[in-house]
N, C-alpha and C positions, 0 to 999 in steps of 0.2 A: 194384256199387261204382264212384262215379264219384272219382279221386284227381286234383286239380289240381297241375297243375306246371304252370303256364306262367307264373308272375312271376319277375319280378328280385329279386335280391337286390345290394342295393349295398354294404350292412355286411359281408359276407361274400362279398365282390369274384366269385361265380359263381351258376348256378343252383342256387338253394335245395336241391332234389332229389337234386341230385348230389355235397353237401356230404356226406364220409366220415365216418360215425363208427362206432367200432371194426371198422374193417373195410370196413363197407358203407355206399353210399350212402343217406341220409337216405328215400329212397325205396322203396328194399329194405327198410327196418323196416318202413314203415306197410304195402307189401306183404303179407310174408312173416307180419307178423301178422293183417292179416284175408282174404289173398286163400282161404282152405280156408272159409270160412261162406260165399261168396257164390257166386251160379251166375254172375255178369257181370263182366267186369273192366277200367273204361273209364276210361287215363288222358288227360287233356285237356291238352295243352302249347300253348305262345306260335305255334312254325312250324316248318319241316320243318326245319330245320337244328337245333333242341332234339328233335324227335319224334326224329332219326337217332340223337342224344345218349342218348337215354331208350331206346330200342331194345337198344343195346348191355347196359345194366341192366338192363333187365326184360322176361326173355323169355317169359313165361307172361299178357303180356297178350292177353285177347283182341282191345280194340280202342286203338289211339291216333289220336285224333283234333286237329286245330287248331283254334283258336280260330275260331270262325265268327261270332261275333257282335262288335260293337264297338258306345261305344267299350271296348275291354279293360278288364276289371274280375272279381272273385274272381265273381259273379253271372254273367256270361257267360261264364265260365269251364263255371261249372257250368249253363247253356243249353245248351251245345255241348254238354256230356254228356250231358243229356239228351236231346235230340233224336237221339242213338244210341241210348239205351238201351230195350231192348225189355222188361223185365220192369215188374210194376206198382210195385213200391218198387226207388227207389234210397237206399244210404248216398253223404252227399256228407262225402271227406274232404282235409284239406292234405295236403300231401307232406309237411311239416317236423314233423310228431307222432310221431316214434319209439316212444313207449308206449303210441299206442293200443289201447284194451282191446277184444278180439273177443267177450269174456262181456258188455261192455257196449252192443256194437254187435248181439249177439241177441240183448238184452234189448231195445235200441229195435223191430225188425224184429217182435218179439214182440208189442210190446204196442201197436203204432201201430194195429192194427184196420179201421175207416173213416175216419181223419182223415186229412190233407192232408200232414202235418208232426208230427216227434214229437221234439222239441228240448230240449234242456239248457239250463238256465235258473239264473242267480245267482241269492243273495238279492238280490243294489243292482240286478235288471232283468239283469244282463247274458247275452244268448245264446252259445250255441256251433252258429252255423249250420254251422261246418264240423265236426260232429262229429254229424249230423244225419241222418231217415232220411226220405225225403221220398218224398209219390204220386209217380209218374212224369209222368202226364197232367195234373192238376193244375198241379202246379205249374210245369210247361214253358210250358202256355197262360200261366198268371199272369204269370209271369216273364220271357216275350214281350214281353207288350203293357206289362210294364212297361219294359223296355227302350226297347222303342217313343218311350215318354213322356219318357226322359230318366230314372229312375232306375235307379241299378243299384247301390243298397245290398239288404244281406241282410235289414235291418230292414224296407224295405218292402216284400220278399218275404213276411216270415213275415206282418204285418201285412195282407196283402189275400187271404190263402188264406182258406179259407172256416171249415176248424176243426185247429186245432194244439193239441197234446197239449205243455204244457209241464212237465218235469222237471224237478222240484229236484235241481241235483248234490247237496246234503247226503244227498239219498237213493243216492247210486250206486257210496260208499265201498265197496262188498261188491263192485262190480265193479272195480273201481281206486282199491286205497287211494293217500292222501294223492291222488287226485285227479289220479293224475301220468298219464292219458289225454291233458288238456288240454294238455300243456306243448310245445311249440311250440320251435323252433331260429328266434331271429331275431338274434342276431348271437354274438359271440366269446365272451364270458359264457354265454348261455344254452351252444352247444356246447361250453364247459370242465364244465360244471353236468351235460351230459348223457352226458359221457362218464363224470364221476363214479357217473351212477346208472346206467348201464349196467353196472358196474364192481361195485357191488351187489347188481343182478338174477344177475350171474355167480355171486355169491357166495351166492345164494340167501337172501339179505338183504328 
């Protein structure tokens, strides 16, 4: 499991990760829910002054590592973690996904096989690379040399791997209904909306 936290967050005036809700930081959710599926546990932060920040949070990482690649971006984000990670599949996720689903994330793990990449997919095109279960080799080299080039979108990650397994979410309601794996904390709205469904999940709702 590679989890990013090394962006700003300007709408919510601190590090996304470390933004509380009920209780725990934003990063302790997406933890505490898939860190028992995976054998590896690699968060990637901005610099040593957030790595000290993140430490305090999350003691059961095995590795935190800095941004090594530039210039900073969500893709070299996720270089840097791989380039630690030693197992052949990584999951790449955000910090800010409080509901992601661990039935969903061994379903990807499950069913990725020999492909490159086994990615969440809208109907209108839209991916969820950060909810994603990716080769390890593979996609580091790709992901290199695209850097290298100047790109450092997700799209043209998944675009030059050699075979990606695309999922339709409409298939993936059985692991995360209404879909709420996806939902993401990016400002005051979204975390009033998240506390409300946390508030739910208590209720066994």
């Amino acid at each position: 499991m590679i989890v990013l936290a090394g962006g700003r967050s300007s709408r919510l005036g601190k590090d996304k990760g470390l933004i509380v809700l009920n209780g725990r930081p934003l990063v302790r959710h997406v933890f505490d829910r898939i860190a028992g599926i995976v054998d590896e546990r690699i968060v990637v932060v901005r610099d040593q002054q957030q790595l000290e920040n993140f430490r305090q949070t999350l003691s059961s990482v095995d590795r935190f590592v800095c941004d090594s690649f530039s210039p900073r971006s969500a893709l070299a984000g996720m270089m840097t973690g791989l380039s630690h990670a030693t197992g052949e599949h990584s999951v790449v996720l955000p910090c800010d996904s409080p509901f992601v689903s661990p039935r969903l994330v061994e379903h990807l793990f499950d069913q990725i096989g020999g492909c490159d990449a086994m990615v969440p997919r809208w109907p209108y095109g839209y991916i969820e690379p950060l909810q994603s279960v990716y080769k390890v080799s593979s996609s580091f080299e790709i992901g290199k040399r695209l850097l290298a080039e100047g790109k450092n979108d997700f799209r043209s990650l998944i675009d030059a791997l050699g075979s990606v397994l695309y999922v339709p979410v409409e298939s993936l309601t059985s692991f995360s209904p209404e879909l709420r794996t996806f939902f993401n904390v990016n400002n005051v709205e979204d975390l009033e909306e998240a506390t409300r469904l946390v508030g739910m999940e208590d209720l066994g709702e």
